[in-house]
mmCIF file of the N, C-alpha and C atoms, coordinates in Angstrom:
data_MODEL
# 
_entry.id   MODEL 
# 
loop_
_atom_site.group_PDB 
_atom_site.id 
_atom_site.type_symbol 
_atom_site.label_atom_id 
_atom_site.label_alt_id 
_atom_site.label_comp_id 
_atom_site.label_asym_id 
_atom_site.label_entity_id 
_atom_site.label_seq_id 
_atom_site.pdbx_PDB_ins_code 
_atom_site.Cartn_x 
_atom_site.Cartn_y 
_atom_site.Cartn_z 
_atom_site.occupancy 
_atom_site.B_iso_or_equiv 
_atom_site.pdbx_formal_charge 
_atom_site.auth_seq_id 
_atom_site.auth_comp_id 
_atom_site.auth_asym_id 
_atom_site.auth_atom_id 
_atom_site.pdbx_PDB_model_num 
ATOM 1   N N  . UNK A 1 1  ? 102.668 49.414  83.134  1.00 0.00 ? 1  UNK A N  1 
ATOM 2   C CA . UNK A 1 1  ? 103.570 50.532  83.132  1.00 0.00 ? 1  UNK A CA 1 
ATOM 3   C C  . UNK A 1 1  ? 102.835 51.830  83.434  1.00 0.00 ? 1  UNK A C  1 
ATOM 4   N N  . UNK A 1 2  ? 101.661 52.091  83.299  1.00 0.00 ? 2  UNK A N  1 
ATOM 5   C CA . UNK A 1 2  ? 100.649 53.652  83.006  1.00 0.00 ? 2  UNK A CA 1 
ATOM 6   C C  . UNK A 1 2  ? 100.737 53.404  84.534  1.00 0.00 ? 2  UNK A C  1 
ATOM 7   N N  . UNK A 1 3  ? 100.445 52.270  85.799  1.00 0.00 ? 3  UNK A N  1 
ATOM 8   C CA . UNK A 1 3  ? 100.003 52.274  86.278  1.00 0.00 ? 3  UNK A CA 1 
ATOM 9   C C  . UNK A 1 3  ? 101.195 52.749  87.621  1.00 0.00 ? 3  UNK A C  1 
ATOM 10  N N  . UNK A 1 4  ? 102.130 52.535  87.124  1.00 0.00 ? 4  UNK A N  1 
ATOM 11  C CA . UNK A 1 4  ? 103.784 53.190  87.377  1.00 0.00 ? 4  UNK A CA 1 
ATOM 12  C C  . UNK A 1 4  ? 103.415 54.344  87.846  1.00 0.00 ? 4  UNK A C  1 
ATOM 13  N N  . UNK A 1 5  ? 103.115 55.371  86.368  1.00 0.00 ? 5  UNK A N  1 
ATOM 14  C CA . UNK A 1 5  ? 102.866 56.751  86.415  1.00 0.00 ? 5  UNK A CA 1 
ATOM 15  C C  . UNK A 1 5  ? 102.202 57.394  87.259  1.00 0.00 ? 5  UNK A C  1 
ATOM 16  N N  . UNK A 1 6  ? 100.895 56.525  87.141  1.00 0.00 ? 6  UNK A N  1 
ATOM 17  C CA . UNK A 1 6  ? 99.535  57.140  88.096  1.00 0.00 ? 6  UNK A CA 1 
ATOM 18  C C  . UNK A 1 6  ? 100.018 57.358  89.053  1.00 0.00 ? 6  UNK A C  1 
ATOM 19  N N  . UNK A 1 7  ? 100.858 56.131  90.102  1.00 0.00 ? 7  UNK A N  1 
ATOM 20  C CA . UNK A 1 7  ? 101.132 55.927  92.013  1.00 0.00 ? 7  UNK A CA 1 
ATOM 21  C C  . UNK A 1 7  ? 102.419 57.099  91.666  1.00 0.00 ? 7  UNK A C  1 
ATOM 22  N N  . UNK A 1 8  ? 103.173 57.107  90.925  1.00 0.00 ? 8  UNK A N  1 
ATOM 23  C CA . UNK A 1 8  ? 104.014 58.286  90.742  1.00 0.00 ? 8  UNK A CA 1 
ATOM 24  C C  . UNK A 1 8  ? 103.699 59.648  90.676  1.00 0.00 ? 8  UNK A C  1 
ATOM 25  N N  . UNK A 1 9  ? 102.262 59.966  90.019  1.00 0.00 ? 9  UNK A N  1 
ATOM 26  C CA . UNK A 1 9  ? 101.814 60.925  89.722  1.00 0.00 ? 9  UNK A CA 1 
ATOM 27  C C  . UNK A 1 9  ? 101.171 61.811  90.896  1.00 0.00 ? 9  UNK A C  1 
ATOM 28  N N  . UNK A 1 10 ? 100.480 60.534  91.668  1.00 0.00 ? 10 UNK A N  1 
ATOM 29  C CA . UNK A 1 10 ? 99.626  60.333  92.788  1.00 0.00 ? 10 UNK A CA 1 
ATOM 30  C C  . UNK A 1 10 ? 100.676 60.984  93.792  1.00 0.00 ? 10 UNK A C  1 
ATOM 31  N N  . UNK A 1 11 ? 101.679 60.067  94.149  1.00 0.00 ? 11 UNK A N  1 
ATOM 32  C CA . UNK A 1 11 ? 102.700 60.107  95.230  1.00 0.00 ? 11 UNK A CA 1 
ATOM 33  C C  . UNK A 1 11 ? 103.704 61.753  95.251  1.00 0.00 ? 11 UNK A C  1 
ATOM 34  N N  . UNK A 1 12 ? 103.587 62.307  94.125  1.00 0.00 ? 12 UNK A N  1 
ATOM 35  C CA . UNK A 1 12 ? 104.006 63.843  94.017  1.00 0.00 ? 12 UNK A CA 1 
ATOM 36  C C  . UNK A 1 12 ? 102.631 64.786  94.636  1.00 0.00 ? 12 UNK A C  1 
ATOM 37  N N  . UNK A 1 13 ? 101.549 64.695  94.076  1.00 0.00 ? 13 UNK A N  1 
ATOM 38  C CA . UNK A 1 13 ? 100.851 65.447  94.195  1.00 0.00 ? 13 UNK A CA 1 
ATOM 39  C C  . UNK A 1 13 ? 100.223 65.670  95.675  1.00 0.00 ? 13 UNK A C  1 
ATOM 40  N N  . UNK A 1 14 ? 100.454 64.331  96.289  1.00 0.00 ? 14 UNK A N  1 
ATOM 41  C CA . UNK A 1 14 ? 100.033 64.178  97.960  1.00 0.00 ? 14 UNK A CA 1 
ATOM 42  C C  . UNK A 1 14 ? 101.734 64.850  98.683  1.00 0.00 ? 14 UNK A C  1 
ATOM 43  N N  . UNK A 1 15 ? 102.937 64.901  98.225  1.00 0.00 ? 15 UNK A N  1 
ATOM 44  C CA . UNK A 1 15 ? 103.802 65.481  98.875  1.00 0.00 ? 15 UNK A CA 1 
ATOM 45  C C  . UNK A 1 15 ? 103.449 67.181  98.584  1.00 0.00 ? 15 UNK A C  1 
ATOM 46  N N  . UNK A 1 16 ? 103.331 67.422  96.924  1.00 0.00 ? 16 UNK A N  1 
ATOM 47  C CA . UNK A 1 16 ? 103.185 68.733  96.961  1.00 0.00 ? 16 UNK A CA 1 
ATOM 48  C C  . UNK A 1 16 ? 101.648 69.270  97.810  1.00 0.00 ? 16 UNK A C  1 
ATOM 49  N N  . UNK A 1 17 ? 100.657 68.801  97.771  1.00 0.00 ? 17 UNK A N  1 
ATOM 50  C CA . UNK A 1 17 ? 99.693  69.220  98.401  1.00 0.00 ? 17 UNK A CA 1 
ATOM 51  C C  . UNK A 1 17 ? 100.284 68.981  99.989  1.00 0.00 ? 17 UNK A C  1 
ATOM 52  N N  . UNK A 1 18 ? 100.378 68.229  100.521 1.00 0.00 ? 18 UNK A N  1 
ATOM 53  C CA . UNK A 1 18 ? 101.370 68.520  102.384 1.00 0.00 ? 18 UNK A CA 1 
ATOM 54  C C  . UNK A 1 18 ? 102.157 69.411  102.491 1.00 0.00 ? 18 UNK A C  1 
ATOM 55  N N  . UNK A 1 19 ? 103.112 69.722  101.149 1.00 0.00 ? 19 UNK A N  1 
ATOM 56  C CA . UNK A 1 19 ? 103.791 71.128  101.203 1.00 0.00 ? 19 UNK A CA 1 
ATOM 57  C C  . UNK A 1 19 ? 103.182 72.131  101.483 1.00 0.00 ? 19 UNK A C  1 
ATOM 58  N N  . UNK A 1 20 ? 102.625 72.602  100.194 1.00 0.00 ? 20 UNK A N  1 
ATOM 59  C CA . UNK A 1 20 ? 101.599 73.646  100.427 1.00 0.00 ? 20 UNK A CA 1 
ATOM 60  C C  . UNK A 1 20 ? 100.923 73.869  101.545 1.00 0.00 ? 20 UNK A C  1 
ATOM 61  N N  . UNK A 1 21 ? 99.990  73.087  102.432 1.00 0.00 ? 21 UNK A N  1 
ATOM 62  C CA . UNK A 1 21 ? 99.786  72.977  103.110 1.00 0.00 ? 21 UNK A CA 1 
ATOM 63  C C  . UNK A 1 21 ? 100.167 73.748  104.283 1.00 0.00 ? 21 UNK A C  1 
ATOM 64  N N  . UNK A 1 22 ? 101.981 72.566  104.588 1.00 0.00 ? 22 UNK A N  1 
ATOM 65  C CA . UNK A 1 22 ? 102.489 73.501  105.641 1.00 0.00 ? 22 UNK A CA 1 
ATOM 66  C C  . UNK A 1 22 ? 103.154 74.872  105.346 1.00 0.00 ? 22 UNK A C  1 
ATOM 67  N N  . UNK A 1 23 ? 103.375 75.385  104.639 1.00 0.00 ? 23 UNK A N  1 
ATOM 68  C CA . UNK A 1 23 ? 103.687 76.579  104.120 1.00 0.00 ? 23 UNK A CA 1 
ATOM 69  C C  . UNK A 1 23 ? 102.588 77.722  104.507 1.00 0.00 ? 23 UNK A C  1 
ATOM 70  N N  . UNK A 1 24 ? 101.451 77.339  103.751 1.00 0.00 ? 24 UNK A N  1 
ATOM 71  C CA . UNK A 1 24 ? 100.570 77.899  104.166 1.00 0.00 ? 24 UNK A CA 1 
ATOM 72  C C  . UNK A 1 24 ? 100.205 78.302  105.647 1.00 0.00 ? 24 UNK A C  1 
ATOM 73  N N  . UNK A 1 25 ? 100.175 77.129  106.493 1.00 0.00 ? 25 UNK A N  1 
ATOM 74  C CA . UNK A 1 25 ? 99.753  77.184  107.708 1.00 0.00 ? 25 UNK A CA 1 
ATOM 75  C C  . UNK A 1 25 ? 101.070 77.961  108.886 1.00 0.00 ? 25 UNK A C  1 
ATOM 76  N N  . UNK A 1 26 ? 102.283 78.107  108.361 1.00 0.00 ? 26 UNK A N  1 
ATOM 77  C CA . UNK A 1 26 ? 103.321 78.640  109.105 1.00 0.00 ? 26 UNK A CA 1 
ATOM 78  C C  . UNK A 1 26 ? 102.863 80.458  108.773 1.00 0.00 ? 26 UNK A C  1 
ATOM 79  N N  . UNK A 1 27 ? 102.196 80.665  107.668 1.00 0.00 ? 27 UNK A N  1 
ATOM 80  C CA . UNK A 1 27 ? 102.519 82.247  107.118 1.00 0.00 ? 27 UNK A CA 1 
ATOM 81  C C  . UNK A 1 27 ? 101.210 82.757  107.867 1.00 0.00 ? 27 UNK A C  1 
ATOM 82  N N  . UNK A 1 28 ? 101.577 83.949  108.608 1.00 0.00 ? 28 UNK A N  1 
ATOM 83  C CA . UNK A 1 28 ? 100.953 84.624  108.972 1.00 0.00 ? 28 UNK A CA 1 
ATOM 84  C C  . UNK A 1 28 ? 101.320 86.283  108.983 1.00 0.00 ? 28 UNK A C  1 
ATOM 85  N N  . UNK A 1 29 ? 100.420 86.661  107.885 1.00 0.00 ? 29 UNK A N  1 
ATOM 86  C CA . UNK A 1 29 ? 100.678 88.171  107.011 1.00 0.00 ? 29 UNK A CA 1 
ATOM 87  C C  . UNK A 1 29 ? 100.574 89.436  108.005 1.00 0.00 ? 29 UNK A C  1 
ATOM 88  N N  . UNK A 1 30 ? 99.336  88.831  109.706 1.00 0.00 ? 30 UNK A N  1 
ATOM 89  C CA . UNK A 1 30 ? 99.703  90.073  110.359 1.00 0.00 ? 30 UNK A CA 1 
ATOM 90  C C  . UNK A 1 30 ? 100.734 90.187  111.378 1.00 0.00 ? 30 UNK A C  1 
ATOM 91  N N  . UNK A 1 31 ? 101.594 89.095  111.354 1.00 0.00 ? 31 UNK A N  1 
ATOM 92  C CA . UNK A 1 31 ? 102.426 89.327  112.895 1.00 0.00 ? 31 UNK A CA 1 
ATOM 93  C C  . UNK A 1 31 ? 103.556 90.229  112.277 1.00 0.00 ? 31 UNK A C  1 
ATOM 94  N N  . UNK A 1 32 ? 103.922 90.444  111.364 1.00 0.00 ? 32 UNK A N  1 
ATOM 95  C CA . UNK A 1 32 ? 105.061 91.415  110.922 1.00 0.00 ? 32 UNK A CA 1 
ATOM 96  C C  . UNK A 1 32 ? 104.324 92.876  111.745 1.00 0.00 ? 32 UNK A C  1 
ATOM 97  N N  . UNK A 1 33 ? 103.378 92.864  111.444 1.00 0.00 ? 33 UNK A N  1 
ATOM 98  C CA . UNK A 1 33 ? 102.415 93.883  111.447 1.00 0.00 ? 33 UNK A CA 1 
ATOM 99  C C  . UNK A 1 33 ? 102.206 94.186  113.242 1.00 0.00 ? 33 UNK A C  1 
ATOM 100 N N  . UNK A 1 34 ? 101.577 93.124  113.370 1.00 0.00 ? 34 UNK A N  1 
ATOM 101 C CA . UNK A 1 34 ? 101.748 93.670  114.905 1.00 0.00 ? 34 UNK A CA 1 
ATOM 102 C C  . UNK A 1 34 ? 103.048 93.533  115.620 1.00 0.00 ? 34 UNK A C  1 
ATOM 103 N N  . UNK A 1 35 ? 104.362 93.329  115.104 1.00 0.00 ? 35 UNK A N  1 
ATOM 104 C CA . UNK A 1 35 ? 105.309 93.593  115.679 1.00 0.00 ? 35 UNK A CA 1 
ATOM 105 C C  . UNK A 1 35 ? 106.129 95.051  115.252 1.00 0.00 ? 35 UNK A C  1 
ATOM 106 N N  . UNK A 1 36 ? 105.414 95.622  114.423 1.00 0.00 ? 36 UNK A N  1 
ATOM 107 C CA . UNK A 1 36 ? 105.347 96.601  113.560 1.00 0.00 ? 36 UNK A CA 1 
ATOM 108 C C  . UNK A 1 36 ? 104.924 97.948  114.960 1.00 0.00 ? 36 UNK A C  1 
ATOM 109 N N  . UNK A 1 37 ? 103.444 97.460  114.898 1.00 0.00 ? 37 UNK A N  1 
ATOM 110 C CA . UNK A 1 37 ? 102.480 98.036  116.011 1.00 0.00 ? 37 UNK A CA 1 
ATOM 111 C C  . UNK A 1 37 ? 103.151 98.346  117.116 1.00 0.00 ? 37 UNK A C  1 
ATOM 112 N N  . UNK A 1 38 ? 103.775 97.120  117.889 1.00 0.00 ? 38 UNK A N  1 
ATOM 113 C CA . UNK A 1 38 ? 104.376 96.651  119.502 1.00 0.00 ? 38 UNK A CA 1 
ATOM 114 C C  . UNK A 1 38 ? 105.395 97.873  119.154 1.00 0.00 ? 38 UNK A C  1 
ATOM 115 N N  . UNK A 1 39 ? 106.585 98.267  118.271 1.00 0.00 ? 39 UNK A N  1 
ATOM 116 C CA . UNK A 1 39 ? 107.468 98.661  118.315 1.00 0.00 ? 39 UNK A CA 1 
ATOM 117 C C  . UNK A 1 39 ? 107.009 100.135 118.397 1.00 0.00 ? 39 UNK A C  1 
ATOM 118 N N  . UNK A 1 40 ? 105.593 100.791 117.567 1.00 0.00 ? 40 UNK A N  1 
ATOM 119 C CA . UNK A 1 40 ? 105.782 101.731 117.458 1.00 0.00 ? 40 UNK A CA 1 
ATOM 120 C C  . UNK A 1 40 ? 105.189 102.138 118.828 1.00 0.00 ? 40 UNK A C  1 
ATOM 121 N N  . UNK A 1 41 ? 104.745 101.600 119.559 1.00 0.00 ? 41 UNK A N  1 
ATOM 122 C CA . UNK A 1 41 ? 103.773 101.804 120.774 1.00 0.00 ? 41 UNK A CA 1 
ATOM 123 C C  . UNK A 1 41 ? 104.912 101.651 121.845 1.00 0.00 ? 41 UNK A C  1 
ATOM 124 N N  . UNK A 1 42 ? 106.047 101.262 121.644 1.00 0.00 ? 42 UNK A N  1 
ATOM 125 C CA . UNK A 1 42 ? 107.148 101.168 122.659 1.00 0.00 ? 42 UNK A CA 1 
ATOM 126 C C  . UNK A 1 42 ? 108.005 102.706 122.337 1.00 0.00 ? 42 UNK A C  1 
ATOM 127 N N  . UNK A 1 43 ? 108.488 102.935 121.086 1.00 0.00 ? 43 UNK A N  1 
ATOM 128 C CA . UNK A 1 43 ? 109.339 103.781 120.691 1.00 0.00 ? 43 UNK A CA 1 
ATOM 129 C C  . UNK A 1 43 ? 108.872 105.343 119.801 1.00 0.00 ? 43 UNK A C  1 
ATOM 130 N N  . UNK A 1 44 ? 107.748 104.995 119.959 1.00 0.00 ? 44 UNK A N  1 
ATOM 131 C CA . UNK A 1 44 ? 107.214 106.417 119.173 1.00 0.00 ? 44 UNK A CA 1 
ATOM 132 C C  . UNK A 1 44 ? 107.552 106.285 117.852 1.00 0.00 ? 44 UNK A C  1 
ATOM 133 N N  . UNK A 1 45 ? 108.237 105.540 117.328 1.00 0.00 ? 45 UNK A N  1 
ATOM 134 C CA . UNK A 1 45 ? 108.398 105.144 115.275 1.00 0.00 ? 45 UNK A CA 1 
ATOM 135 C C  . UNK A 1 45 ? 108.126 104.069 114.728 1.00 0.00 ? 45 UNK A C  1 
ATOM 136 N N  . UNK A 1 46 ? 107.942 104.037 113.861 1.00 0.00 ? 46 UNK A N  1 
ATOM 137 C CA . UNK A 1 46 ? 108.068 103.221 113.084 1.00 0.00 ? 46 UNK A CA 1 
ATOM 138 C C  . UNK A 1 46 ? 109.409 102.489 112.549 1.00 0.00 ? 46 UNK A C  1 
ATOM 139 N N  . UNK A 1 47 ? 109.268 101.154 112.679 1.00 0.00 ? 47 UNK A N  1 
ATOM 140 C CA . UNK A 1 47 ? 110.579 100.722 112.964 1.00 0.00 ? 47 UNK A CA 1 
ATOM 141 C C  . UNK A 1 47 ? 111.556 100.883 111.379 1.00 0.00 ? 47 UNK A C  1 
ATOM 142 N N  . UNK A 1 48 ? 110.890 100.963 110.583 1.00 0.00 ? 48 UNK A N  1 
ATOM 143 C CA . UNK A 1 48 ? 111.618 101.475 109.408 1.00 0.00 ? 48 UNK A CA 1 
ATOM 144 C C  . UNK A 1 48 ? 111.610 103.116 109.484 1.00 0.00 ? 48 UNK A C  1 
ATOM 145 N N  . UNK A 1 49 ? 111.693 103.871 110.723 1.00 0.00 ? 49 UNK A N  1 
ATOM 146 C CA . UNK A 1 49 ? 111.682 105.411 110.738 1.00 0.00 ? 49 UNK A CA 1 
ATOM 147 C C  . UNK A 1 49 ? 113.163 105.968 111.624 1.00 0.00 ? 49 UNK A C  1 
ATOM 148 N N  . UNK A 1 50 ? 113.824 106.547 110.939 1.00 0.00 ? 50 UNK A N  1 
ATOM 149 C CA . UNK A 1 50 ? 114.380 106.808 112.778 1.00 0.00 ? 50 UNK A CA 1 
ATOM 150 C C  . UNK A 1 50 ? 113.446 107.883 113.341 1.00 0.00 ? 50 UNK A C  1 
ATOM 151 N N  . UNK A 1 51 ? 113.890 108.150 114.594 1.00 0.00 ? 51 UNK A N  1 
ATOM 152 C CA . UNK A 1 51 ? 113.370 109.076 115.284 1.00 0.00 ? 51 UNK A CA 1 
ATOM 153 C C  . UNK A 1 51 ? 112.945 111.106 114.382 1.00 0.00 ? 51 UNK A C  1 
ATOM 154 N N  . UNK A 1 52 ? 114.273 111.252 114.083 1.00 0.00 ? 52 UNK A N  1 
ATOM 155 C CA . UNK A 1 52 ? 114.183 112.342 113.440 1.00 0.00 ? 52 UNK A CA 1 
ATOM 156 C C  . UNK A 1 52 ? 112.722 112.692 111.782 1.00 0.00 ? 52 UNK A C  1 
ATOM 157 N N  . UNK A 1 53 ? 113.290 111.204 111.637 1.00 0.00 ? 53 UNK A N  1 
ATOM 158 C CA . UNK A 1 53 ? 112.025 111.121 110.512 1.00 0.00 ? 53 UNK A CA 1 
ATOM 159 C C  . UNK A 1 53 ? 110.579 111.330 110.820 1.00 0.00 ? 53 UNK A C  1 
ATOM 160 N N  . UNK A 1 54 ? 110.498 110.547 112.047 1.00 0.00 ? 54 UNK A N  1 
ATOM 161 C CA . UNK A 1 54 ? 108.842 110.853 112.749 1.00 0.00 ? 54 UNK A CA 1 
ATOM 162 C C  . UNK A 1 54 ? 108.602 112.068 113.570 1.00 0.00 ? 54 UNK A C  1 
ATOM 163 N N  . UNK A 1 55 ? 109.509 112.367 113.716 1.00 0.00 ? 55 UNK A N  1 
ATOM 164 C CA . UNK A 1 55 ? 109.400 113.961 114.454 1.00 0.00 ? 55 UNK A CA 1 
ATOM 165 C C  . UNK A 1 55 ? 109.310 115.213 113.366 1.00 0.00 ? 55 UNK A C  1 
ATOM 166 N N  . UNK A 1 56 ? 109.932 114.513 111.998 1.00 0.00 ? 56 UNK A N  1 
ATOM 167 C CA . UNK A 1 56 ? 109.516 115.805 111.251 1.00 0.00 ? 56 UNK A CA 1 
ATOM 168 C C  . UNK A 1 56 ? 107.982 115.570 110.200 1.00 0.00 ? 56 UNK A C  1 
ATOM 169 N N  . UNK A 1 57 ? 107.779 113.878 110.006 1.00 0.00 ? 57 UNK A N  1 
ATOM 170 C CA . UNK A 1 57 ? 106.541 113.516 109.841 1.00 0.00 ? 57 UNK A CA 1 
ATOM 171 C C  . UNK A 1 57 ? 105.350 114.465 110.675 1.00 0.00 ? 57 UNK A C  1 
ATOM 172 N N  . UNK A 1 58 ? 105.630 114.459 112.351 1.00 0.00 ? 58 UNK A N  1 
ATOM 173 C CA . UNK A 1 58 ? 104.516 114.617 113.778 1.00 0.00 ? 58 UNK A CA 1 
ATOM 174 C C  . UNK A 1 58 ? 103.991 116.200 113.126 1.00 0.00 ? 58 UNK A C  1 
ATOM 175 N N  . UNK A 1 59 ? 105.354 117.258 113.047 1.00 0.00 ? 59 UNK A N  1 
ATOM 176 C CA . UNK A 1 59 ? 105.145 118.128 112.667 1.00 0.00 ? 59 UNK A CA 1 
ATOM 177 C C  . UNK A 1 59 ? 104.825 118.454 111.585 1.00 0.00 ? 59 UNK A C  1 
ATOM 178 N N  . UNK A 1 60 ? 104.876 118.074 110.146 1.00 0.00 ? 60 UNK A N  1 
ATOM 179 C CA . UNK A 1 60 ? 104.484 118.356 108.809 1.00 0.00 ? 60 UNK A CA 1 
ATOM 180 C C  . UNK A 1 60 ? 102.554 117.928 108.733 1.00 0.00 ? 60 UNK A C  1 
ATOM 181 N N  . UNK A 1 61 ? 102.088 116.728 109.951 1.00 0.00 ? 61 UNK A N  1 
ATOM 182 C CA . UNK A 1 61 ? 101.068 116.716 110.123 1.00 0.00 ? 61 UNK A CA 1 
ATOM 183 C C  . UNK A 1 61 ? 100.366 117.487 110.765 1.00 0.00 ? 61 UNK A C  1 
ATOM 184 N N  . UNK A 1 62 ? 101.020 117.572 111.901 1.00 0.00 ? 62 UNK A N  1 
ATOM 185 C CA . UNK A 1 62 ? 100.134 119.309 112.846 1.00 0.00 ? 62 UNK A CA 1 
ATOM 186 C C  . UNK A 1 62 ? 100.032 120.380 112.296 1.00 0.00 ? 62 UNK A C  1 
ATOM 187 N N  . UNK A 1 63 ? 101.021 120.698 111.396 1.00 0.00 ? 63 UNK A N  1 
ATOM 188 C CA . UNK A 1 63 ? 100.844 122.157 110.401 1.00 0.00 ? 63 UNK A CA 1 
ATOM 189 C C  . UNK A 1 63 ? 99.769  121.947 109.269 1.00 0.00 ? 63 UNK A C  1 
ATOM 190 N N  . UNK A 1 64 ? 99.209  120.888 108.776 1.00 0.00 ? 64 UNK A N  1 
ATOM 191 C CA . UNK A 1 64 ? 97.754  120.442 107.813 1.00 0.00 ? 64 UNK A CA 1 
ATOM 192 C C  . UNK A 1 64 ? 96.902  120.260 109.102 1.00 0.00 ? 64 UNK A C  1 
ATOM 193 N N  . UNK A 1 65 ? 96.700  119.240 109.877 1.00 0.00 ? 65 UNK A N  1 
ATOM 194 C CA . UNK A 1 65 ? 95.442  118.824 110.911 1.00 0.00 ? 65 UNK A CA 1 
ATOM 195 C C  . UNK A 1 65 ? 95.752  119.763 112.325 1.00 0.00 ? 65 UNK A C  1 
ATOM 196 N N  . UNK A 1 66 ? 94.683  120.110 112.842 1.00 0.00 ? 66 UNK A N  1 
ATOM 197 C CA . UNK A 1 66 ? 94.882  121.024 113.786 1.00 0.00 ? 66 UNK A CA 1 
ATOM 198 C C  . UNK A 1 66 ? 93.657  120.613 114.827 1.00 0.00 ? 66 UNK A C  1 
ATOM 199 N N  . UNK A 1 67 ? 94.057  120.342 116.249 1.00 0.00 ? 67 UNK A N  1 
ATOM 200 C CA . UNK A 1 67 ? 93.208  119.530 116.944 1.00 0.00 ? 67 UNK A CA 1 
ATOM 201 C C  . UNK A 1 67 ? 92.319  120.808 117.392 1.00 0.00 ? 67 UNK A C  1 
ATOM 202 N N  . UNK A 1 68 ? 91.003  120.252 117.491 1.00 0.00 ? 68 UNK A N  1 
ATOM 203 C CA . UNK A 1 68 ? 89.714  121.448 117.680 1.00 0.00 ? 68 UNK A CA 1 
ATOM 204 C C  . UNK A 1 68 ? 89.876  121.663 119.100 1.00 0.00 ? 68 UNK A C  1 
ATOM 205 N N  . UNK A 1 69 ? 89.503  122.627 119.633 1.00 0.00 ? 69 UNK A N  1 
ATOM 206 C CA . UNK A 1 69 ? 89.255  123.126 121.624 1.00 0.00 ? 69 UNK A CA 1 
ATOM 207 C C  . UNK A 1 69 ? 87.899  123.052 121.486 1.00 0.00 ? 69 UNK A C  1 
ATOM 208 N N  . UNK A 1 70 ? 87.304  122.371 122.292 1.00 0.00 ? 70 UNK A N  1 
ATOM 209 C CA . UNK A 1 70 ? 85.666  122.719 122.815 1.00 0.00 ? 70 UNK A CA 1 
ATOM 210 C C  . UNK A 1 70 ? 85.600  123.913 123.478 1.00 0.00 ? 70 UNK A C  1 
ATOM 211 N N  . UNK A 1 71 ? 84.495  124.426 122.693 1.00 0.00 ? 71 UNK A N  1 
ATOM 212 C CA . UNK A 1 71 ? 83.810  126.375 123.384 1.00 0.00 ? 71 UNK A CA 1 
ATOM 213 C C  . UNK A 1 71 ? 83.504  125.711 125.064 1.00 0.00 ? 71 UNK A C  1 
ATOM 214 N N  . UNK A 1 72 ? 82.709  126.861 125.261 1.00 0.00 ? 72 UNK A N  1 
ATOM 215 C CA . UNK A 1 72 ? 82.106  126.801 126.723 1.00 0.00 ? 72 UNK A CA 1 
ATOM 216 C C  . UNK A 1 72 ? 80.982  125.670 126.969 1.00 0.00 ? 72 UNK A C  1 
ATOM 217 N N  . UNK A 1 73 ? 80.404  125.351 125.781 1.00 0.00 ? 73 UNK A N  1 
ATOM 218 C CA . UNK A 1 73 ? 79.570  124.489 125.853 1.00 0.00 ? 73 UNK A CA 1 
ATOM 219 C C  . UNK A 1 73 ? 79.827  123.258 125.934 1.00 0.00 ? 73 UNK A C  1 
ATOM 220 N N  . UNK A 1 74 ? 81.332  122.794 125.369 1.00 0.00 ? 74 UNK A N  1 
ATOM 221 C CA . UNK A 1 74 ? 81.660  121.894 125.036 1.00 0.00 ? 74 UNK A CA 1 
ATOM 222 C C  . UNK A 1 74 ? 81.521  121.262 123.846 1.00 0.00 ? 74 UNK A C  1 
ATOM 223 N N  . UNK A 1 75 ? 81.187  122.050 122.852 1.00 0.00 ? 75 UNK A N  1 
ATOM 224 C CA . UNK A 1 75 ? 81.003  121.798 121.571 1.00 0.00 ? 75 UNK A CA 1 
ATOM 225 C C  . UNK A 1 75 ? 82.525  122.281 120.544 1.00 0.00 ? 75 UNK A C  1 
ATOM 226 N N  . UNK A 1 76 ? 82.667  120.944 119.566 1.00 0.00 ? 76 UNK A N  1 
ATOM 227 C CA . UNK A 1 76 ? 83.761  121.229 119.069 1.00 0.00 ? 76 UNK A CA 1 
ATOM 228 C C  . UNK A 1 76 ? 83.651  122.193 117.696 1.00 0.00 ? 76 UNK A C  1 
# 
């Protein structure tokens, strides 16, 4: 009868380990991400942004960071 259990015990743990497995092997954490990327490089936002949002983001950043001009020398 124990020996019931074991091939029972056995026979779960080889389905749950193949589960896991393929689960694992389907998930891939950066393609959200680079479809994330693709969109903003097509549309100028972020796809959870509308437009108006990143345009007042563009500007609330240019008024803190301010891009340097090189002098005559070319030094920034």
């Amino acid at each position: 009868m124990s020996d019931v259990f074991a091939y029972l015990i056995l026979a779960i743990g080889i389905v749950g380990f193949y589960f896991i497995f393929r689960v694992l092997r389907q998930f891939d954490p950066r393609g959200s991400e680079d479809e994330a990327r693709a969109f903003f490089d097509e549309h100028g936002h972020w796809p959870d942004q509308t437009p108006e949002e990143a345009e007042e983001e563009r500007r609330r950043l240019a008024s803190v960071y301010s891009l340097a001009e090189p002098d005559d020398d070319g030094y920034v």
